[in-house]
N, C-alpha and C positions, 0 to 999 in steps of 0.2 A: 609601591602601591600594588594591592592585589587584583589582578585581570578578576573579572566578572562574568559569566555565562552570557554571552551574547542572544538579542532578543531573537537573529535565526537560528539561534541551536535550541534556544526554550521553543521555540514554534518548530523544529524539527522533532523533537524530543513529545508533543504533543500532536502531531502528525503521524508519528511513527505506530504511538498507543491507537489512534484510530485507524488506520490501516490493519491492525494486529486485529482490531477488533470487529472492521468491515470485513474480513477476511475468514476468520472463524464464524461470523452470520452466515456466510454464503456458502461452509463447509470443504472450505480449504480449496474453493474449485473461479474464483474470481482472478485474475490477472491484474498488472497493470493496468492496461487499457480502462475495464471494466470498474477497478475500486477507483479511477479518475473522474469515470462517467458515475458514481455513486456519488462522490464528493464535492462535482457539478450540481448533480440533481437535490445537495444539502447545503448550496449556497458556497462552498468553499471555492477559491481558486485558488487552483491547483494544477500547476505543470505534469504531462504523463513523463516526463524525462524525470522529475521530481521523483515523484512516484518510485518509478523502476530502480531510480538510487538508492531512494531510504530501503526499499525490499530487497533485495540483494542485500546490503548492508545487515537486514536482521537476518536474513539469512531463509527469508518465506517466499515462496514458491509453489505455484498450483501444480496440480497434477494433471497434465493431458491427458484426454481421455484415447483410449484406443477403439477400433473399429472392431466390432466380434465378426470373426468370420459366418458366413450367412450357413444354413443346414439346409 
Protein backbone atom coordinates (compact mmCIF):
# COMPACT_ATOMS: atom_id res chain seq x y z
CA UNK A 1 0.00 0.00 0.00
CA UNK A 2 1.13 3.48 -0.95
CA UNK A 3 1.72 6.12 2.12
CA UNK A 4 -0.31 9.23 1.14
CA UNK A 5 0.67 13.01 1.98
CA UNK A 6 -0.43 13.52 5.16
CA UNK A 7 -3.22 16.13 6.09
CA UNK A 8 -0.07 18.13 8.18
CA UNK A 9 2.17 18.31 5.41
CA UNK A 10 -0.76 19.50 2.81
CA UNK A 11 -1.57 22.24 5.66
CA UNK A 12 2.29 22.86 5.99
CA UNK A 13 2.81 22.89 2.33
CA UNK A 14 -0.20 25.51 2.25
CA UNK A 15 1.23 27.48 5.17
CA UNK A 16 4.49 27.72 3.86
CA UNK A 17 2.94 29.48 0.16
CA UNK A 18 1.36 32.01 2.58
CA UNK A 19 4.14 32.96 4.68
CA UNK A 20 6.21 33.29 1.19
CA UNK A 21 3.54 35.45 0.20
CA UNK A 22 2.75 37.59 3.68
CA UNK A 23 6.43 38.10 3.50
CA UNK A 24 6.94 39.55 -0.02
CA UNK A 25 3.75 42.06 0.89
CA UNK A 26 5.66 43.36 3.70
CA UNK A 27 8.91 43.53 1.40
CA UNK A 28 11.10 41.11 2.79
CA UNK A 29 11.29 43.17 6.15
CA UNK A 30 8.26 40.92 8.50
CA UNK A 31 9.84 38.23 10.89
CA UNK A 32 8.45 35.41 12.58
CA UNK A 33 6.91 37.13 15.30
CA UNK A 34 5.20 39.56 12.99
CA UNK A 35 3.88 37.10 9.87
CA UNK A 36 2.27 35.13 13.27
CA UNK A 37 0.61 38.32 14.35
CA UNK A 38 -0.55 38.74 10.59
CA UNK A 39 -1.98 35.26 10.56
CA UNK A 40 -3.73 35.96 13.90
CA UNK A 41 -5.36 39.10 12.64
CA UNK A 42 -6.56 36.56 9.22
CA UNK A 43 -8.27 34.17 11.51
CA UNK A 44 -5.53 31.51 11.30
CA UNK A 45 -4.02 29.73 14.34
CA UNK A 46 -0.83 29.52 14.18
CA UNK A 47 2.07 28.68 16.54
CA UNK A 48 5.18 31.37 16.31
CA UNK A 49 7.51 28.10 16.84
CA UNK A 50 5.51 26.98 13.62
CA UNK A 51 6.19 29.69 11.92
CA UNK A 52 10.12 30.21 12.57
CA UNK A 53 10.29 26.35 11.43
CA UNK A 54 8.65 26.35 8.17
CA UNK A 55 10.99 29.91 7.50
CA UNK A 56 14.05 28.57 8.04
CA UNK A 57 13.10 25.41 6.25
CA UNK A 58 12.44 27.76 3.05
CA UNK A 59 15.24 29.32 3.63
CA UNK A 60 13.33 33.27 4.21
CA UNK A 61 14.72 35.63 6.44
CA UNK A 62 14.24 39.36 7.12
CA UNK A 63 16.69 41.71 6.94
CA UNK A 64 17.67 43.86 10.15
CA UNK A 65 17.75 47.02 9.82
CA UNK A 66 20.90 48.92 10.93
CA UNK A 67 21.23 52.17 12.86
CA UNK A 68 22.75 55.18 10.27
CA UNK A 69 25.39 56.78 12.15
CA UNK A 70 23.86 60.48 13.12
CA UNK A 71 25.95 63.75 11.14
Amino acid sequence: MKRTTGIAENDYARLRILIRQIFEESYQSYGYRRITAVFKSRGYNVNHELVYHLMREEGIKCDQRTKRPEE
